[in-house]
C-alpha positions, -999 to 999 in steps of 0.1 A, spaced: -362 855 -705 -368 814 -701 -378 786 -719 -416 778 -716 -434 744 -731 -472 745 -735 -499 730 -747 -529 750 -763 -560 743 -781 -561 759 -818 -595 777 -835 -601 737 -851 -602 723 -814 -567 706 -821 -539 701 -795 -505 718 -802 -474 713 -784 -440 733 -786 -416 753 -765 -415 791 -767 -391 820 -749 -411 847 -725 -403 868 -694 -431 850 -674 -457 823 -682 -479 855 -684 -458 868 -708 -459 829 -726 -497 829 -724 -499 863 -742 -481 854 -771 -505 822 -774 -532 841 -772 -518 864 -796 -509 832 -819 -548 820 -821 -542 798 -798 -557 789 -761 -531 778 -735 -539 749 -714 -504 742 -701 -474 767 -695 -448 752 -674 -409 768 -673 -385 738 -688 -363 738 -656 -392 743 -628 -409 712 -644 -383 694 -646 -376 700 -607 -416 700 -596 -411 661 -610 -379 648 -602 -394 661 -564 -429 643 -568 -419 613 -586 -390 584 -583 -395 576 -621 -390 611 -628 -359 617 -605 -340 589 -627 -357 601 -663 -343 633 -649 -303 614 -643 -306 599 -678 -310 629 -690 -284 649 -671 -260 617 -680 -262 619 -716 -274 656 -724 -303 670 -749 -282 665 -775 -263 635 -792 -231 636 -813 -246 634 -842 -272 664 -830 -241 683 -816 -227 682 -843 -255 694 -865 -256 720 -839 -224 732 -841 -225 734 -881 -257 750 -886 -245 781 -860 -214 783 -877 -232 787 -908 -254 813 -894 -232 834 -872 -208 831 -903 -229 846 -929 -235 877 -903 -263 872 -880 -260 879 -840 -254 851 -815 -293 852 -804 -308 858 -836 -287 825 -846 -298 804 -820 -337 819 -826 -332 808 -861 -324 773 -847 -348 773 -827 -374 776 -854 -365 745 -879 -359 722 -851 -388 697 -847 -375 685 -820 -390 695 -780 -359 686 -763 -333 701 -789 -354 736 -792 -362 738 -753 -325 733 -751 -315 761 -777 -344 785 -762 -329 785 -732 -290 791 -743 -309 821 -762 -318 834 -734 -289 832 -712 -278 852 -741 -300 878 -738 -294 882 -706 -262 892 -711 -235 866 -711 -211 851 -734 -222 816 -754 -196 797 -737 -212 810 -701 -244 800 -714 -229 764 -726 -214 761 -691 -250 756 -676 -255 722 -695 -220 704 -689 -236 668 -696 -238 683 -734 -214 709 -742 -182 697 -726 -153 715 -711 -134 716 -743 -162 723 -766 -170 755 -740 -131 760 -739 -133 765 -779 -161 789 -781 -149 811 -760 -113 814 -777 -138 820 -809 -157 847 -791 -125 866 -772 -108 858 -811 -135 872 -833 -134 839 -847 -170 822 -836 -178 810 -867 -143 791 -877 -146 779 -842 -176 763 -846 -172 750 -877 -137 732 -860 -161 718 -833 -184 705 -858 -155 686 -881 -140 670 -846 -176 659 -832 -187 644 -864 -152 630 -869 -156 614 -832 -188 600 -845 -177 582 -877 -148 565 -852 -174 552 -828 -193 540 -855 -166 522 -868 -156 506 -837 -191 494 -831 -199 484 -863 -167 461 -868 -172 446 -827 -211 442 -835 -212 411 -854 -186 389 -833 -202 397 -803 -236 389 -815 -222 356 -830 -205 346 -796 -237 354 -774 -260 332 -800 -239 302 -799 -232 305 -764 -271 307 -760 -280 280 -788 -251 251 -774 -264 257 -735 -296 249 -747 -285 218 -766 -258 208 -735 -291 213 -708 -321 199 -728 -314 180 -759 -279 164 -754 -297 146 -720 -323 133 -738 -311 114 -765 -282 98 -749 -299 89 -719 -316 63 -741 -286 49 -745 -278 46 -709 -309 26 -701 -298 -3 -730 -267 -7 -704 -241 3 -731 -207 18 -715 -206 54 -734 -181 69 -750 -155 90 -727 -162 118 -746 -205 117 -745 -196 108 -706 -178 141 -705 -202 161 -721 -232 143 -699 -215 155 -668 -211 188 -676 -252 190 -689 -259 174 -656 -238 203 -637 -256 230 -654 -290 211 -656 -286 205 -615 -261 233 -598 -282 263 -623 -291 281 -593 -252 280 -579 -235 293 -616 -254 319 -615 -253 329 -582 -211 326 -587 -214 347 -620 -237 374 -600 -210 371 -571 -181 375 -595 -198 403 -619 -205 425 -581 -167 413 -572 -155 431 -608 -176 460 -603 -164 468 -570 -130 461 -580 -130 485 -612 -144 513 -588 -107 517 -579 -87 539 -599 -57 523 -594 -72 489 -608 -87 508 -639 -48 519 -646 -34 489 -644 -63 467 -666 -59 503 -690 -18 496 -691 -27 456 -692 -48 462 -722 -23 484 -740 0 452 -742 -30 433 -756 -18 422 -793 -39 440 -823 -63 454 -794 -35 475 -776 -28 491 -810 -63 497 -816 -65 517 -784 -39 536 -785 -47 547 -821 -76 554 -812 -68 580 -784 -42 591 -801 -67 606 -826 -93 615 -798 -68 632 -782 -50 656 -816 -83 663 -831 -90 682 -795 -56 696 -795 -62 707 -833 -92 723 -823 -84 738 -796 -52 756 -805 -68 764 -837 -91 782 -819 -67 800 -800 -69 779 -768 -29 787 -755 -11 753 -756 -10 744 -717 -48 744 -716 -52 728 -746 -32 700 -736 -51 700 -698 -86 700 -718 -76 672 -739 -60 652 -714 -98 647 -701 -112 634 -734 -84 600 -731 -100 573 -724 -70 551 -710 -55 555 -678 -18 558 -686 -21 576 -715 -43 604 -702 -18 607 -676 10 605 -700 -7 638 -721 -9 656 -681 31 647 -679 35 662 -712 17 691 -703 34 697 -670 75 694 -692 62 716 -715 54 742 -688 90 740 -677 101 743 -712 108 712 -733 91 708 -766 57 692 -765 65 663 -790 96 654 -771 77 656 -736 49 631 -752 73 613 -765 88 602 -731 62 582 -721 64 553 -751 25 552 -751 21 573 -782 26 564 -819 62 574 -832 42 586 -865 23 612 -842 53 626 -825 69 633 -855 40 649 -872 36 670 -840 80 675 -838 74 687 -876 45 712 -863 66 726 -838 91 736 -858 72 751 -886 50 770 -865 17 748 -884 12 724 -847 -25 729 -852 -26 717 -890 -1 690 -882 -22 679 -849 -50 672 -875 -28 657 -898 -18 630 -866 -58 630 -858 -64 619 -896 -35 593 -899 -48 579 -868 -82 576 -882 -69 556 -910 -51 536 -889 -78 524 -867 -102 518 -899 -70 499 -910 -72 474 -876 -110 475 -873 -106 459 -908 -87 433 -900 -102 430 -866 -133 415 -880 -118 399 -909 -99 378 -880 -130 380 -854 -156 366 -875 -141 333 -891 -125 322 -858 -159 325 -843 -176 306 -869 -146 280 -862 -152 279 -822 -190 273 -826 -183 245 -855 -157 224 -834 -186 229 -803 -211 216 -826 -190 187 -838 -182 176 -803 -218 174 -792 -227 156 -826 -197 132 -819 -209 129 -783 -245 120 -795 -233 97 -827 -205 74 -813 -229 56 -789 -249 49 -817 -220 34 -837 -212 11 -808 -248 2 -803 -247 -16 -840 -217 -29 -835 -233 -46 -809 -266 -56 -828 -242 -72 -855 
């Protein structure tokens, strides 16, 4: 069976819109007709999707977004991951779940999505060999945890683990943006508001000045010169910044560049510690998950090695991995690397020897969480007032600038 979307006129003459599952788009058109309902359009989710992407540019790259970030979002992935817990959990098979879902979503891309996993599942294979077919949403370590679940007899607990550690994920992110938001957007307005005063306003007013013959101020001379330099060499700053933005990108293209601004950033006061935490509890939550599930240990360690985001760290947790295969203890094998908080290796040390590492990887994951809320925090508290402070003491010059000609100038009068 596929996934089939259509469009079909009801008995009032009204359009309707919606995905259904069918052998064929014979088979789709049948159940329309069956519905009430007159089919204008039955096209199969995939074979559009190609017939487009093959007739049409726009479509090609609609069809790369959509590969690059998936049908569903955390937040829906989540959801997801919660609401077939719930369902396989209270008895109901894998395809009846997934039809149930399939039902209450009011989504089109969400329930064309689920239609086809139901399918795949119908056809025979496991959920995490239908997840497999959409990598760009279900990643290697969600796929890695459903299928412990299935081979376990533990779906549902699996799930539910998936749905904790994505919605945990999500509550992080939004943290992270939420504290960086308003310091950024305070830096790129008074960047934007003191270019236009230094280019149109600043010129203006003193130049009036300059035509009475008074000798200005060393400091309004300053800021006139660099006014004029962005008023008259516009063309060549930007053309430098486009040169040196193409000059970064190419250069971050190299891995080994990306490890050593990763490791660079690391040493980064407030901002190293923020990252680190922050993979730190990335990277347990996975492990948590995964060997709760009843991923074994080495490929837990492998599948969360690829949800680090820094360089050296990542490769510190494939290290780890690669010790513990030759038979040292995982928290001592982390531990060798002095990237990872000393909190987290004892939590996981404590795990190891009590035979709990999955409860005591969440316990890491959670005390990490608290201690990137704790630096976010302060992060802004620190962000935000020494931003104010930059654009007051730019503001002050140009006001100076602008005000100590006129001071001289009735000085002069008197």
């Amino acid at each position: 069976m596929g996934a089939f979307r259509y469009a079909a006129i009801d008995a009032d003459g009204r359009t309707a819109r919606g995905v259904l599952e069918a052998d064929s788009a014979r088979g789709a058109r049948a159940q329309l007709r069956d519905r009430g309902l007159n089919p204008l359009e039955v096209e199969a989710v995939a074979e559009r999707g190609a017939a487009s992407s093959a007739a049409d540019p726009s479509a090609r790259f609609a069809s790369w977004l959509r590969s690059r970030r998936g049908a569903l979002g955390r937040a829906q992935l989540a959801l997801f991951a919660r609401e077939l817990s719930t369902l396989v959990g209270a008895g109901l098979p894998v395809d009846e779940a997934l039809a149930a879902l399939v039902e209450q979503d009011a989504d089109e891309a969400r329930r064309a999505l689920i239609a086809q996993l139901r399918s795949r599942v119908l056809e025979g294979r496991t959920l995490a060999a239908a997840l497999g077919e959409f990598p760009a949403t279900f990643d290697e370590p969600f796929r890695a945890t459903v299928a412990a679940g299935e081979s376990g007899g533990r779906l549902d607990d699996a799930l539910a683990r998936l749905a904790d550690q994505t919605e945990s994920r999500e509550a992080l992110a939004r943290q992270v943006v939420g504290a960086l938001a308003y310091p950024i957007l305070l830096a790129v307005v008074a960047i934007g508001v003191v270019s236009g005063l230094l280019v149109s306003v600043v010129p203006r007013i003193v130049g009036v000045f300059a035509t009475l013959g008074q000798e200005l101020p060393w400091i309004t001379q300053a800021l006139l010169f660099v006014a004029e330099g962005l008023r008259q060499h516009r063309g060549v700053i930007l053309l430098g910044l486009a040169v040196a933005v193409a000059l970064a990108v190419t250069a971050w293209r190299r891995e080994s560049v990306r490890a050593r601004v990763d490791r660079a950033w690391l040493r980064v006061p407030v901002f190293g510690r923020l990252a680190r935490a922050s993979d730190t509890a990335r990277a347990s939550r996975t492990l948590a998950t995964l060997i709760g599930a009843g991923v074994p240990v080495l490929d837990a360690i492998r599948l969360a090695a690829g949800t680090v985001r820094n360089r050296p760290m990542r490769e510190a947790l494939r290290r780890a991995g690669a010790r513990v295969r030759e038979g040292a203890s995982f928290s001592r094998a982390l531990g060798e690397s002095g990237l990872f908080p000393p909190v987290a290796l004892r939590l996981i040390a404590s795990g190891e020897r009590s035979g709990r590492l999955d409860q005591m990887l969440d316990e890491a994951a959670r005390h990490q969480q608290r201690e990137v809320e704790a630096l976010l925090g302060a992060l802004t508290a620190l962000l935000a007032p020494l931003m104010i402070l930059a654009v007051g003491a730019l503001v002050l010059l140009i006001v100076l600038a602008i005000l100590l000609p006129i001071f001289d100038l009735n000085q002069i009068v008197r």
